[in-house]
C-alpha angles and dihedrals in degrees: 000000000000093000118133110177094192083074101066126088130220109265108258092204118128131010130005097195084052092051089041093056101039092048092047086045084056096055101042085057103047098051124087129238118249087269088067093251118134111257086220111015095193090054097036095058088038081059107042089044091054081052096071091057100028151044120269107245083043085060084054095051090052090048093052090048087055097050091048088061094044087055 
């Protein structure tokens, strides 16, 4: 088909102050300690495994999907 999902935008329903937390609690897991070690392991290699089939910023997305179901 026609469908790009590149194109499509995060949905901006419901609250600000939720999507900015959980985007901030998805950074903050992703990313790795001055020794080089993964804050969150689980999420870090979720993350870096969206990353082969998909965007960036989509593999955040994912990551901050998953960390909504785990709250």
């Amino acid at each position: 088909g026609n469908f790009e999902g590149t194109k499509i935008k995060m949905s901006k329903r419901g609250s600000k102050i939720a999507r900015r937390v959980l985007h901030t609690m998805a950074l903050v897991s992703i990313t790795k300690n001055r020794s080089g070690s993964a804050t969150n392991p689980v999420l870090h290699d979720y993350y870096l495994l969206k990353c082969q089939s998909k965007p960036k910023m989509v593999a955040l997305g994912a990551v901050m999907h998953k960390v909504c179901n785990i709250v």
